[in-house]
Structures are given as C-alpha cells and as structure tokens.
N, CA, C and O atoms as a Maestro MAE file, in Angstrom:
{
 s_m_m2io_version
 :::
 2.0.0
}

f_m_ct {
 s_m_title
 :::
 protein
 m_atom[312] {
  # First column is atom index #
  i_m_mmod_type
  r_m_x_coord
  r_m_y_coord
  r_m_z_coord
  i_m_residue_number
  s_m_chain_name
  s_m_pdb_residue_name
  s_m_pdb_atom_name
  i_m_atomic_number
  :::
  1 25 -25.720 -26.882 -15.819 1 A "UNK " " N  " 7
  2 3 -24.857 -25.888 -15.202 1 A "UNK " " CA " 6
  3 2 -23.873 -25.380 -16.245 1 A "UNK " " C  " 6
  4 15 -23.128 -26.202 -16.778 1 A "UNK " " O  " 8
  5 25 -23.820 -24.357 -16.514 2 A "UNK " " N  " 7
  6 3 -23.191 -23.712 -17.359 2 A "UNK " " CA " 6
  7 2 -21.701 -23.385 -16.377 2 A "UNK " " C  " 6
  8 15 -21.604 -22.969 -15.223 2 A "UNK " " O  " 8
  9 25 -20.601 -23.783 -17.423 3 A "UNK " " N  " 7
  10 3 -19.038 -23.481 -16.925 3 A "UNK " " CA " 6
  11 2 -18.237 -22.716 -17.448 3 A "UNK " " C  " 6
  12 15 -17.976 -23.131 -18.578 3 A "UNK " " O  " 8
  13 25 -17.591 -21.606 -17.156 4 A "UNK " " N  " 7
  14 3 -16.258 -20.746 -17.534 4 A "UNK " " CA " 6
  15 2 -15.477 -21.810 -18.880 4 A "UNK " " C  " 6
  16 15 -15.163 -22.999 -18.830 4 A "UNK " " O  " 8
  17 25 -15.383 -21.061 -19.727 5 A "UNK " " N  " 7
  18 3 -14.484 -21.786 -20.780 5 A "UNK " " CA " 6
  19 2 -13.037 -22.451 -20.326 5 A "UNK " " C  " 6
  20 15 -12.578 -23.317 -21.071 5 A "UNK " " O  " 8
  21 25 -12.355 -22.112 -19.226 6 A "UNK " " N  " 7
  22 3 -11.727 -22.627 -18.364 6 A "UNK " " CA " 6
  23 2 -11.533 -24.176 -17.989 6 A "UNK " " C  " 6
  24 15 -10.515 -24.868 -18.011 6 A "UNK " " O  " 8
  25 25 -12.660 -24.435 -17.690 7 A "UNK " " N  " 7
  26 3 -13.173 -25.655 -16.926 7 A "UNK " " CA " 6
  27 2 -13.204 -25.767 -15.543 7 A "UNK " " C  " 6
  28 15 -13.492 -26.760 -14.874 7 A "UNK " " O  " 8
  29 25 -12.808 -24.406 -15.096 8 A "UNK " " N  " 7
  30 3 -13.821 -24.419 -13.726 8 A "UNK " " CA " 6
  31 2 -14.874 -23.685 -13.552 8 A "UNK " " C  " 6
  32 15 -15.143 -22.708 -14.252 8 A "UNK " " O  " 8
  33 25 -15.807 -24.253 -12.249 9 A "UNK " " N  " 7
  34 3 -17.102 -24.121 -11.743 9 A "UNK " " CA " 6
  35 2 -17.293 -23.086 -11.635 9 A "UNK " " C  " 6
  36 15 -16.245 -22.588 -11.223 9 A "UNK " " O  " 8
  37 25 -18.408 -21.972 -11.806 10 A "UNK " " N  " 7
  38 3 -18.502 -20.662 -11.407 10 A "UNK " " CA " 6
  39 2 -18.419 -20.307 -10.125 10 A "UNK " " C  " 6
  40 15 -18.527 -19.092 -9.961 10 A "UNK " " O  " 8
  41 25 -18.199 -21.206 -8.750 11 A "UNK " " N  " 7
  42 3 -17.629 -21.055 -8.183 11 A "UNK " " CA " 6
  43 2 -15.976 -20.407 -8.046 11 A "UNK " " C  " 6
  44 15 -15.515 -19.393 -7.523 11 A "UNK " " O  " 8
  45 25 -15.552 -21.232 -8.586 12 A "UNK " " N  " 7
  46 3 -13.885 -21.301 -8.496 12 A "UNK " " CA " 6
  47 2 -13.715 -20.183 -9.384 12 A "UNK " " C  " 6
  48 15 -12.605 -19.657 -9.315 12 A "UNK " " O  " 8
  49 25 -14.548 -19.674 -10.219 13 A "UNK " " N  " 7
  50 3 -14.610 -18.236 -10.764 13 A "UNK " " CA " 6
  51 2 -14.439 -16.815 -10.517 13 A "UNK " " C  " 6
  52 15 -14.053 -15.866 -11.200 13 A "UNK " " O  " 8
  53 25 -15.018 -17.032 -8.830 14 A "UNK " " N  " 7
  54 3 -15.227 -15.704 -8.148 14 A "UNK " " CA " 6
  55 2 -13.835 -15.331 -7.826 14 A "UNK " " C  " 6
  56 15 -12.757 -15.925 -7.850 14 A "UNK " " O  " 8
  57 25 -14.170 -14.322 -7.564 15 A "UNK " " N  " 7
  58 3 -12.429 -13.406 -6.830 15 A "UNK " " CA " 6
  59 2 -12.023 -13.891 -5.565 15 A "UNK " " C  " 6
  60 15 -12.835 -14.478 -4.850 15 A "UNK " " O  " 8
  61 25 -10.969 -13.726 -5.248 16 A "UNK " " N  " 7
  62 3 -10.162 -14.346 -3.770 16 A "UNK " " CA " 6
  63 2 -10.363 -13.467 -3.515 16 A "UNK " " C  " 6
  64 15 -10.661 -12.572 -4.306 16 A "UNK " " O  " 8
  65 25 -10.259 -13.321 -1.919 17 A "UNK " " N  " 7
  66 3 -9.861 -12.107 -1.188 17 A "UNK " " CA " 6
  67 2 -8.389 -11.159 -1.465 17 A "UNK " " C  " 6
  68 15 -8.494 -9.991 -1.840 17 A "UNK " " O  " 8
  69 25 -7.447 -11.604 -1.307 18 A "UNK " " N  " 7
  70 3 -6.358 -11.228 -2.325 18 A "UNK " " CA " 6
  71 2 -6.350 -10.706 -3.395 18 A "UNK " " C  " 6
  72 15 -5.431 -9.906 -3.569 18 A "UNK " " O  " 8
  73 25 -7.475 -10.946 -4.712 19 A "UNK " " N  " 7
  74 3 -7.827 -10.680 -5.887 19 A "UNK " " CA " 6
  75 2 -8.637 -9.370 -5.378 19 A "UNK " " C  " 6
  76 15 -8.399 -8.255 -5.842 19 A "UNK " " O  " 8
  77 25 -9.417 -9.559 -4.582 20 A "UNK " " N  " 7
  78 3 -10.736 -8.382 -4.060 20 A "UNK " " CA " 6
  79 2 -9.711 -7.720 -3.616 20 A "UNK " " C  " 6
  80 15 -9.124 -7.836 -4.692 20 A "UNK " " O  " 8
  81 25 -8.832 -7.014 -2.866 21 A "UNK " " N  " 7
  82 3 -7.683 -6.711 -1.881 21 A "UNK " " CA " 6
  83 2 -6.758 -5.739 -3.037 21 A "UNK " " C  " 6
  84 15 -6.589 -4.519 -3.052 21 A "UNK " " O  " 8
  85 25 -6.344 -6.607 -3.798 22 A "UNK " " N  " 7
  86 3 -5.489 -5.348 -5.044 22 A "UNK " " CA " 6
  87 2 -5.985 -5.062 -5.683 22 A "UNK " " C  " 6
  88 15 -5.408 -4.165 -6.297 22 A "UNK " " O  " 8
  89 25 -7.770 -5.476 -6.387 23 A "UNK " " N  " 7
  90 3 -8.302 -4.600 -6.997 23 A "UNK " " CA " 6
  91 2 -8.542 -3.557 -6.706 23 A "UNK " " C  " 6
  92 15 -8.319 -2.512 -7.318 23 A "UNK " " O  " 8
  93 25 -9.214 -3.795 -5.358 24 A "UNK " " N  " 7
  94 3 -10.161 -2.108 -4.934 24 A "UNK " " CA " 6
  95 2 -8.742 -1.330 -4.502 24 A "UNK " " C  " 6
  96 15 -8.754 -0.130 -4.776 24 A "UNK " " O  " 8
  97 25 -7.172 -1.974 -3.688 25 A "UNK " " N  " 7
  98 3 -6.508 -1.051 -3.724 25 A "UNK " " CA " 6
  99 2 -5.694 0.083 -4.673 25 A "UNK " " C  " 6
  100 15 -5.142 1.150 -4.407 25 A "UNK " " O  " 8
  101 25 -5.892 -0.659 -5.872 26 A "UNK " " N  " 7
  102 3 -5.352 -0.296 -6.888 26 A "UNK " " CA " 6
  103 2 -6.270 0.804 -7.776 26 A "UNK " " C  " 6
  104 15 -6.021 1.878 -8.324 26 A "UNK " " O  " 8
  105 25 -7.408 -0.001 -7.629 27 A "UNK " " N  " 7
  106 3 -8.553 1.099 -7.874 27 A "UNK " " CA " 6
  107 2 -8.526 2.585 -7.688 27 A "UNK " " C  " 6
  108 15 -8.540 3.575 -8.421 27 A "UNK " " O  " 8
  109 25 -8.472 2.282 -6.153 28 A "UNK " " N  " 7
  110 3 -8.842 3.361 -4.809 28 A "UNK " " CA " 6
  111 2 -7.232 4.571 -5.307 28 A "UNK " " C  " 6
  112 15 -7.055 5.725 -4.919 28 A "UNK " " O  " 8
  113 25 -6.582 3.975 -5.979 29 A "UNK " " N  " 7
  114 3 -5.223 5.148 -6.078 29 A "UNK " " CA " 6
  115 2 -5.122 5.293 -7.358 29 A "UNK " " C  " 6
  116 15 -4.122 5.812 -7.854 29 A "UNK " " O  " 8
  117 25 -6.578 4.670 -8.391 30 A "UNK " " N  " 7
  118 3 -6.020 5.030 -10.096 30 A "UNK " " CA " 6
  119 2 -5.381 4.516 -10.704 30 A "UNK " " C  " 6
  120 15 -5.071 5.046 -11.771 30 A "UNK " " O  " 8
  121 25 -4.835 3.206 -10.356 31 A "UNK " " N  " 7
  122 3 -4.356 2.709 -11.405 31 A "UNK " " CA " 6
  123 2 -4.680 1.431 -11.925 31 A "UNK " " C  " 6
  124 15 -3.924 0.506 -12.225 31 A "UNK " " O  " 8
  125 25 -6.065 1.525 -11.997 32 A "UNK " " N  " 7
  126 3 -6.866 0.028 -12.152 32 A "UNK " " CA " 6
  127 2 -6.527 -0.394 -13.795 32 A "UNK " " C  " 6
  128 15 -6.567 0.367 -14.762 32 A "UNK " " O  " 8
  129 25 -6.228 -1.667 -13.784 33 A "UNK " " N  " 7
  130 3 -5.553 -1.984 -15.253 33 A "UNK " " CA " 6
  131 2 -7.251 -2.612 -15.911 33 A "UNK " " C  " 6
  132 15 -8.075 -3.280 -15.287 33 A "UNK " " O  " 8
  133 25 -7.341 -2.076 -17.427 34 A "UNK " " N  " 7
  134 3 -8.093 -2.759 -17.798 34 A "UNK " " CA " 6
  135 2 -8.853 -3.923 -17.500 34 A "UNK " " C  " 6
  136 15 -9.986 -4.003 -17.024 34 A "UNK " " O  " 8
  137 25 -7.889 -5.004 -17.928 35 A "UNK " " N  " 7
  138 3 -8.023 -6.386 -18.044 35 A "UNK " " CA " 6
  139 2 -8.510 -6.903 -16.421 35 A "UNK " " C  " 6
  140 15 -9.325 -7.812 -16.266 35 A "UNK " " O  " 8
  141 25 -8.045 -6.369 -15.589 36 A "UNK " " N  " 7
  142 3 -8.194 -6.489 -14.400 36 A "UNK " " CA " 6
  143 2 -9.922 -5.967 -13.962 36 A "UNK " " C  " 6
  144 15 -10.741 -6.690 -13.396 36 A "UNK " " O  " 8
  145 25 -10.066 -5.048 -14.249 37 A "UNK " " N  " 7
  146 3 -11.681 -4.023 -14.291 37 A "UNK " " CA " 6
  147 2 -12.581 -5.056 -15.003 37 A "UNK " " C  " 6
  148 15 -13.555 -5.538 -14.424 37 A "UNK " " O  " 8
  149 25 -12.240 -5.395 -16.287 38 A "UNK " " N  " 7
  150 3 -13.185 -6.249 -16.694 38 A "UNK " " CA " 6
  151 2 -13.199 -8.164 -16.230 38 A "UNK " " C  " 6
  152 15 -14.003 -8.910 -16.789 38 A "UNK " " O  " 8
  153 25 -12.361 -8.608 -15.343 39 A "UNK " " N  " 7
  154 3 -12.621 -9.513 -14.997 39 A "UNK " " CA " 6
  155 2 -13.740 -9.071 -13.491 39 A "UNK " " C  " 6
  156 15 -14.848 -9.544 -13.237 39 A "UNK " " O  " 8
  157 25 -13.119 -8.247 -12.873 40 A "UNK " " N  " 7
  158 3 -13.579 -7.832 -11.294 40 A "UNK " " CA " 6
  159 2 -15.135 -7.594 -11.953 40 A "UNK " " C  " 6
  160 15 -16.052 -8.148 -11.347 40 A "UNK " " O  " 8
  161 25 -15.423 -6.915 -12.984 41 A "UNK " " N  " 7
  162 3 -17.241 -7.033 -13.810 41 A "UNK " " CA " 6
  163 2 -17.522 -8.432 -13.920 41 A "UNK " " C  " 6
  164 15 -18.559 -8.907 -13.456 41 A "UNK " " O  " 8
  165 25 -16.677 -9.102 -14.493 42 A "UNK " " N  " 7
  166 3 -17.648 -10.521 -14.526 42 A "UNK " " CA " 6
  167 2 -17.508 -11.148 -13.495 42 A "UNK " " C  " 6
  168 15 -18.516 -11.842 -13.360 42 A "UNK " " O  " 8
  169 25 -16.697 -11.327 -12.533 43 A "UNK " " N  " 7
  170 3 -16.642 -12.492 -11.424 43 A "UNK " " CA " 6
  171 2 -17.194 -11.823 -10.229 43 A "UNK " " C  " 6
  172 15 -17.931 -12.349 -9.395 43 A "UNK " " O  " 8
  173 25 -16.670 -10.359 -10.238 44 A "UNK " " N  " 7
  174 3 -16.821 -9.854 -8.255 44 A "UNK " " CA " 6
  175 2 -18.228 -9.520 -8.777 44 A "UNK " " C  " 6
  176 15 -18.883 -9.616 -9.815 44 A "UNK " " O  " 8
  177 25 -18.368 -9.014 -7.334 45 A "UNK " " N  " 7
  178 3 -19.708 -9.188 -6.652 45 A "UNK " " CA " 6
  179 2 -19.771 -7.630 -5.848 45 A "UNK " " C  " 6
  180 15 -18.981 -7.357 -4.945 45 A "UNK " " O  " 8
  181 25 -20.936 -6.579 -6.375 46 A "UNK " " N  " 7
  182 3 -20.825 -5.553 -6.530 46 A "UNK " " CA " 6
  183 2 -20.534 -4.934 -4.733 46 A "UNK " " C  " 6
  184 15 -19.838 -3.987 -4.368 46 A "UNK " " O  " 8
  185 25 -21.434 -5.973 -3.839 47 A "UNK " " N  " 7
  186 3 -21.654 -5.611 -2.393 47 A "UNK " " CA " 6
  187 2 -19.777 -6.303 -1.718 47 A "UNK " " C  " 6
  188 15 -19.504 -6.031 -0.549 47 A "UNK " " O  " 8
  189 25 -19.223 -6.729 -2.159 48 A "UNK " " N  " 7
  190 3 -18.081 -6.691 -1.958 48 A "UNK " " CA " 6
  191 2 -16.656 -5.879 -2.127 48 A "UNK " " C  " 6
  192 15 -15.578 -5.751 -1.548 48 A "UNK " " O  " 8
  193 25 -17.343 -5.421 -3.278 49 A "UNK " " N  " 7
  194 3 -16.131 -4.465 -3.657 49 A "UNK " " CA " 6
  195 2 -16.951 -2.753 -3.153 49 A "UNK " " C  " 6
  196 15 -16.631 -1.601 -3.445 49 A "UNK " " O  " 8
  197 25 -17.886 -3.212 -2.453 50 A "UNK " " N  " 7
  198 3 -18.857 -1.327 -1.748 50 A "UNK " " CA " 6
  199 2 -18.034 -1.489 -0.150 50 A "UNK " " C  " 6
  200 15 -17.605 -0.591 0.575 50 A "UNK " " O  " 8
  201 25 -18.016 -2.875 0.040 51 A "UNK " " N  " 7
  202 3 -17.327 -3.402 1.761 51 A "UNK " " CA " 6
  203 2 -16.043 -2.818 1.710 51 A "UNK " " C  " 6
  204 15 -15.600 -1.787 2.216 51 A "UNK " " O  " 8
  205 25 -15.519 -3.713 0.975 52 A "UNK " " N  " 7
  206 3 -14.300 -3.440 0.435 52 A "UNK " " CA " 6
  207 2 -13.950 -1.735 0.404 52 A "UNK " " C  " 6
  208 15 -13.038 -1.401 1.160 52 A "UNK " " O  " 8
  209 25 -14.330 -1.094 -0.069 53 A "UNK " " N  " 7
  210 3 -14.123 0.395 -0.198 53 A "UNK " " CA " 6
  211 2 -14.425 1.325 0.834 53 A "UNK " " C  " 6
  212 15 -13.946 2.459 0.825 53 A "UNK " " O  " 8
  213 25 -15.230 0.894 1.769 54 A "UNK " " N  " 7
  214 3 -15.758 1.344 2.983 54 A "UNK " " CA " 6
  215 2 -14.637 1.347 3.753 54 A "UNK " " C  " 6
  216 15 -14.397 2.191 4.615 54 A "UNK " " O  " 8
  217 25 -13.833 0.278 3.420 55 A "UNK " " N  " 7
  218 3 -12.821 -0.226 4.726 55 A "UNK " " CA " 6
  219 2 -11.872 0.714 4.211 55 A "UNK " " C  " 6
  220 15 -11.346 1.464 5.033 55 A "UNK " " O  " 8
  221 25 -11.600 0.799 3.178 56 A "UNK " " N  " 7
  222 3 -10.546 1.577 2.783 56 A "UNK " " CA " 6
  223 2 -10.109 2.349 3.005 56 A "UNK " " C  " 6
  224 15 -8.939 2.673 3.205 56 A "UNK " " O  " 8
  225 25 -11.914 3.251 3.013 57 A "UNK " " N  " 7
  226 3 -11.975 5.001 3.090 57 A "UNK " " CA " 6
  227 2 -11.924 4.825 4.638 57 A "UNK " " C  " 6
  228 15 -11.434 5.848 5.117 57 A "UNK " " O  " 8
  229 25 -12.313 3.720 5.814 58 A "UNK " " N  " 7
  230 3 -12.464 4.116 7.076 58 A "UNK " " CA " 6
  231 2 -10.638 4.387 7.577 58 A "UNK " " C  " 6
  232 15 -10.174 5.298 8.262 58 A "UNK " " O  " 8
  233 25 -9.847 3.077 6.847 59 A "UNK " " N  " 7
  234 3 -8.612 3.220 7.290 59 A "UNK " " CA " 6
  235 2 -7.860 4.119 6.883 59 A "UNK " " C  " 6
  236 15 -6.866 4.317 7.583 59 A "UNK " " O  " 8
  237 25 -8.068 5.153 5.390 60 A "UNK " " N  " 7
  238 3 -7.363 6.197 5.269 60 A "UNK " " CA " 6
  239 2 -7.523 7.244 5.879 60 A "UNK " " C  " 6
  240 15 -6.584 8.008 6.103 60 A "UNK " " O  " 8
  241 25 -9.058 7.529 6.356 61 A "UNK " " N  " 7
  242 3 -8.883 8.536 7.208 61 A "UNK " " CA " 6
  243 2 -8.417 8.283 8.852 61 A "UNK " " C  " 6
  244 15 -7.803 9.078 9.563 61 A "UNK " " O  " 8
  245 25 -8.738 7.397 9.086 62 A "UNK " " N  " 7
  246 3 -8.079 7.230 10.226 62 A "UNK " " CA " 6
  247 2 -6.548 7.035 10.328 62 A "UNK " " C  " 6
  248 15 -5.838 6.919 11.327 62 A "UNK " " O  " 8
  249 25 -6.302 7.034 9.280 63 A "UNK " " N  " 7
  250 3 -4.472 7.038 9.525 63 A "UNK " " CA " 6
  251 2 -3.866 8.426 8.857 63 A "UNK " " C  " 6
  252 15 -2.640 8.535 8.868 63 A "UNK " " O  " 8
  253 25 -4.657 9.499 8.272 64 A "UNK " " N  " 7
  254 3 -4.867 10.518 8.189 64 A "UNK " " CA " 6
  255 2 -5.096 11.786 9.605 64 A "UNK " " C  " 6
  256 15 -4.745 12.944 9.830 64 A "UNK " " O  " 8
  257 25 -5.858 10.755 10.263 65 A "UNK " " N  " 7
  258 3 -6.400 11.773 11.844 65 A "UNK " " CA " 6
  259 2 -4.646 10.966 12.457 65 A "UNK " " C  " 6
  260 15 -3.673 11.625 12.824 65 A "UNK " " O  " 8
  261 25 -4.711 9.773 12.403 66 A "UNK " " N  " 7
  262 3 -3.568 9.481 13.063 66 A "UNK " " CA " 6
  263 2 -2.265 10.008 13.055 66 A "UNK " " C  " 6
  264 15 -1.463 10.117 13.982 66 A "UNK " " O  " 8
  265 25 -2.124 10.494 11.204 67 A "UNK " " N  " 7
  266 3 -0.615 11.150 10.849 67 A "UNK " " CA " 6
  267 2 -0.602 12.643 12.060 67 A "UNK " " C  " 6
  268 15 0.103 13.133 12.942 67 A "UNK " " O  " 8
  269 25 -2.328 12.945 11.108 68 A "UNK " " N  " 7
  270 3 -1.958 14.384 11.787 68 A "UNK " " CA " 6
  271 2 -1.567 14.859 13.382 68 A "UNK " " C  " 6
  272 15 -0.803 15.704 13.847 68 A "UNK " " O  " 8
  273 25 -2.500 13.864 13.959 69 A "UNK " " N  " 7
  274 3 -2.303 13.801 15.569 69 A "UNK " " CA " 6
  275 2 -0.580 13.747 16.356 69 A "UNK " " C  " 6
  276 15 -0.130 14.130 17.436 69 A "UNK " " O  " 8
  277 25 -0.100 13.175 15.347 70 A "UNK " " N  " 7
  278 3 1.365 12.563 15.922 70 A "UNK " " CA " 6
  279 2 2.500 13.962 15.447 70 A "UNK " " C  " 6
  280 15 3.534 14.226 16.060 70 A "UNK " " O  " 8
  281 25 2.115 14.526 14.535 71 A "UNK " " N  " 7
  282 3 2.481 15.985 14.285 71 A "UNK " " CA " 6
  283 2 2.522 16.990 14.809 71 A "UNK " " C  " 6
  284 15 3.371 17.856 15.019 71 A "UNK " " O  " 8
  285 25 0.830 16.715 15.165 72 A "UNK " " N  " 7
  286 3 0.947 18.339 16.273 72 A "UNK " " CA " 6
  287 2 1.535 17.764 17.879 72 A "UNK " " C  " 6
  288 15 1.787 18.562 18.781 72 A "UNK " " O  " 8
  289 25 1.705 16.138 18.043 73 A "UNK " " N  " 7
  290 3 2.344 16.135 19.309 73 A "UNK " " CA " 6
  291 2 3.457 16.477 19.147 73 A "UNK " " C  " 6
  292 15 3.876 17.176 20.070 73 A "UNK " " O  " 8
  293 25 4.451 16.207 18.009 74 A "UNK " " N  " 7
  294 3 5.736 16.595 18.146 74 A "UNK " " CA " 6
  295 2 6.090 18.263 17.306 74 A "UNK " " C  " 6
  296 15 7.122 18.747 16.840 74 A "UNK " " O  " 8
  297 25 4.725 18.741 17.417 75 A "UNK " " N  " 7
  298 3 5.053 20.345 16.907 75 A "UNK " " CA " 6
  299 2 4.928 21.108 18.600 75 A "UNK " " C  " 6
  300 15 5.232 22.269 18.874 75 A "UNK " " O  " 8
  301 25 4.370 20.010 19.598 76 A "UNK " " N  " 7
  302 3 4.145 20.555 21.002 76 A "UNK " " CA " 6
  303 2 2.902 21.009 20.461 76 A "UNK " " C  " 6
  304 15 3.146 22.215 20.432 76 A "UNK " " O  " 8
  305 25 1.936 20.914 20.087 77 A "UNK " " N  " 7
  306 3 0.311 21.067 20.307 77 A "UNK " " CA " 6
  307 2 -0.385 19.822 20.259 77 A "UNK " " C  " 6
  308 15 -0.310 18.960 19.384 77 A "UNK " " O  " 8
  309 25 -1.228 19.829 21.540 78 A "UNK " " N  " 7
  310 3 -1.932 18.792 21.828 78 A "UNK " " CA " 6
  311 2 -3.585 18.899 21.395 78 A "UNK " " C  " 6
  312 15 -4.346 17.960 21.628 78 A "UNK " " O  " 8
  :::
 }
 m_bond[311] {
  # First column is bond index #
  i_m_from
  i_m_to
  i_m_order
  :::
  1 1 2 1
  2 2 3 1
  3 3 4 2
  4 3 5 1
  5 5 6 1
  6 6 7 1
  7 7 8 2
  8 7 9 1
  9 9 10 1
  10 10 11 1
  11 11 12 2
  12 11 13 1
  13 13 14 1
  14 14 15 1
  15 15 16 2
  16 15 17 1
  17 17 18 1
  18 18 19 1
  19 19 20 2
  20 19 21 1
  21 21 22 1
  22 22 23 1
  23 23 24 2
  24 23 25 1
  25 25 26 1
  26 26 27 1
  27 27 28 2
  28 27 29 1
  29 29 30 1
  30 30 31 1
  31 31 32 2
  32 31 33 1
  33 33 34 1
  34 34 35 1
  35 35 36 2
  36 35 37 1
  37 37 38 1
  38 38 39 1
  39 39 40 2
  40 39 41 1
  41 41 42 1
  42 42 43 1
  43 43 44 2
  44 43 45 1
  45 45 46 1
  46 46 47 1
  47 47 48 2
  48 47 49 1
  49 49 50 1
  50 50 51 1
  51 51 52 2
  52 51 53 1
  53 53 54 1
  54 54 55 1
  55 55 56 2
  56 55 57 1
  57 57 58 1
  58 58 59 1
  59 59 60 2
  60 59 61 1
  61 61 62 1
  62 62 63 1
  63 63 64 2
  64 63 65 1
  65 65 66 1
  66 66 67 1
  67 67 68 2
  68 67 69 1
  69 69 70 1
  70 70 71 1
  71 71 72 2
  72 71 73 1
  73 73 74 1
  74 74 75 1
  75 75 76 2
  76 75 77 1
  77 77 78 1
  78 78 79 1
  79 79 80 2
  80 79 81 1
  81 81 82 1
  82 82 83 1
  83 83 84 2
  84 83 85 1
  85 85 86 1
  86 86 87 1
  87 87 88 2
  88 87 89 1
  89 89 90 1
  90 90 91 1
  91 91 92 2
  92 91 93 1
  93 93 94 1
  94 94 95 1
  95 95 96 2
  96 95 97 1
  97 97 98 1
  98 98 99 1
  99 99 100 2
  100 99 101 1
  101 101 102 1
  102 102 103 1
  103 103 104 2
  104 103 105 1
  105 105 106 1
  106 106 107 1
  107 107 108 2
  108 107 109 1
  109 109 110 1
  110 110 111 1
  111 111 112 2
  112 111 113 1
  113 113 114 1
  114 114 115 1
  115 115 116 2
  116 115 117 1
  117 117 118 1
  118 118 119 1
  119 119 120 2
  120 119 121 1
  121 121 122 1
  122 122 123 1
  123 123 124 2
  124 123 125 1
  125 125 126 1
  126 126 127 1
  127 127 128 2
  128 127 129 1
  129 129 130 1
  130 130 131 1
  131 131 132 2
  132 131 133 1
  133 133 134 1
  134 134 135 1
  135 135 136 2
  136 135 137 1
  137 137 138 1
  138 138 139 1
  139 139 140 2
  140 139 141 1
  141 141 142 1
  142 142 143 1
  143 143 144 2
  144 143 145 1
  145 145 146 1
  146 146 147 1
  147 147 148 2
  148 147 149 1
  149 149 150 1
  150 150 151 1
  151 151 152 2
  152 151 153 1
  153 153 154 1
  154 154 155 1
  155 155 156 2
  156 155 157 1
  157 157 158 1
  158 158 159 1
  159 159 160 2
  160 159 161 1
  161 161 162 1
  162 162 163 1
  163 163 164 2
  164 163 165 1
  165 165 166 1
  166 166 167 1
  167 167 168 2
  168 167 169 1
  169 169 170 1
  170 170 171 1
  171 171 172 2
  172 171 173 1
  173 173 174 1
  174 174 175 1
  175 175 176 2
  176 175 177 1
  177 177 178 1
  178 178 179 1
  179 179 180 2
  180 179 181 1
  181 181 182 1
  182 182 183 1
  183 183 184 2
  184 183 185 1
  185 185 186 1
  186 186 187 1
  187 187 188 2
  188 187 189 1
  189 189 190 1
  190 190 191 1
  191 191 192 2
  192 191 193 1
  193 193 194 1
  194 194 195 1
  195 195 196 2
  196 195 197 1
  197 197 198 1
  198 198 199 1
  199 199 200 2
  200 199 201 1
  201 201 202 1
  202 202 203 1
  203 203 204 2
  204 203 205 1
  205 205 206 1
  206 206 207 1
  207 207 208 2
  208 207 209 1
  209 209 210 1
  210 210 211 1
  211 211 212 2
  212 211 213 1
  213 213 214 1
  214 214 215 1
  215 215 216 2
  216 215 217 1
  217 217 218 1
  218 218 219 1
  219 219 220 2
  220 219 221 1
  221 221 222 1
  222 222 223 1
  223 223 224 2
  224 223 225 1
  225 225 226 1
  226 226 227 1
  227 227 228 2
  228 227 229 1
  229 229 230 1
  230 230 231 1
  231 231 232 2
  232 231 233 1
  233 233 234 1
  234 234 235 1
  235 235 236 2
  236 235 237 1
  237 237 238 1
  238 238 239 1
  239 239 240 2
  240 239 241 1
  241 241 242 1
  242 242 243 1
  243 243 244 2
  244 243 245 1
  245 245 246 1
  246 246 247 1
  247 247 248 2
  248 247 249 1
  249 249 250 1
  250 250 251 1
  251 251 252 2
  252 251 253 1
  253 253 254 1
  254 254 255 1
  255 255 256 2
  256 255 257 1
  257 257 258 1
  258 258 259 1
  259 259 260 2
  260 259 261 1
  261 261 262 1
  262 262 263 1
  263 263 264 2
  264 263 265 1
  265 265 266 1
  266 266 267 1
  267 267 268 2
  268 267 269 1
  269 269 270 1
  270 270 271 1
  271 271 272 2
  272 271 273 1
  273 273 274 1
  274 274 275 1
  275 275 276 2
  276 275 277 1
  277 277 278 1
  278 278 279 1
  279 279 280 2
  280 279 281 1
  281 281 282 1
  282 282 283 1
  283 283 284 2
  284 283 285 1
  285 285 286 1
  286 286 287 1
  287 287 288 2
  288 287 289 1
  289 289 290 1
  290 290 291 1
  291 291 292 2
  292 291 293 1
  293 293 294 1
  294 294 295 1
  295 295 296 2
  296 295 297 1
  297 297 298 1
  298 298 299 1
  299 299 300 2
  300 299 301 1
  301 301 302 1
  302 302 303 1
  303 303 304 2
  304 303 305 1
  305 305 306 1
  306 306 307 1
  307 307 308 2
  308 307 309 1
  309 309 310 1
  310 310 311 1
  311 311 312 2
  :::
 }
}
C-alpha cells in the first residue's frame, strides 16, 4: 500500500466535506487559490465536486427566483 509522504493512509487523504464545501464555493465565485486547485486534483474526486456544483447552481438560482419574487411583492406585483 502505497502512503502520502505525510504518513497518512490515502484514505485520510481525501477531502472533508468542509474542504469539498470552500473549494467548489470559492471556485464557483473565482477565487480558487492555486495551492488549493492542486490539492482538490490530487485528493477530490471528480463526481463530487460535479454534486457539489449542481447544488450550488440549484441554490443560486433558487434564491435568485426567491430574491426576485420578494421584490415584485413589495413593488405590489404579484
């Protein structure tokens, strides 16, 4: 079994959810730091950070339909 120069397991390698969580958010607005991009290449896991981004794009637009909705109630158009 091959190990991270570290000395932990390629397990204990992978990204947290937390780690997955400010990458793709940070991503998702441009300001993904290097060092950060090239760890999320070696450890994450490509179908996680596609989940991950799905959710993103579902909750911005929906809080997008949401801003706008709450606007035109208080512009009096329903």
């Amino acid at each position: 079994m091959n190990q991270p120069p570290d000395g932990s397991t390629e397990e204990e390698a992978q990204l947290s959810f937390w780690q997955l969580l400010k990458s793709t958010s940070s991503a998702f607005i441009g300001v993904q730091s290097n060092a950060n991009r090239e760890r999320d290449f070696k450890h994450g896991k490509i179908s996680h950070f596609i989940w991950m981004g799905l959710l993103f794009g579902v909750v911005f637009v929906v809080t997008l339909v949401g801003v706008v909705q709450l606007v035109l109630h208080f512009a009096g158009r329903s």
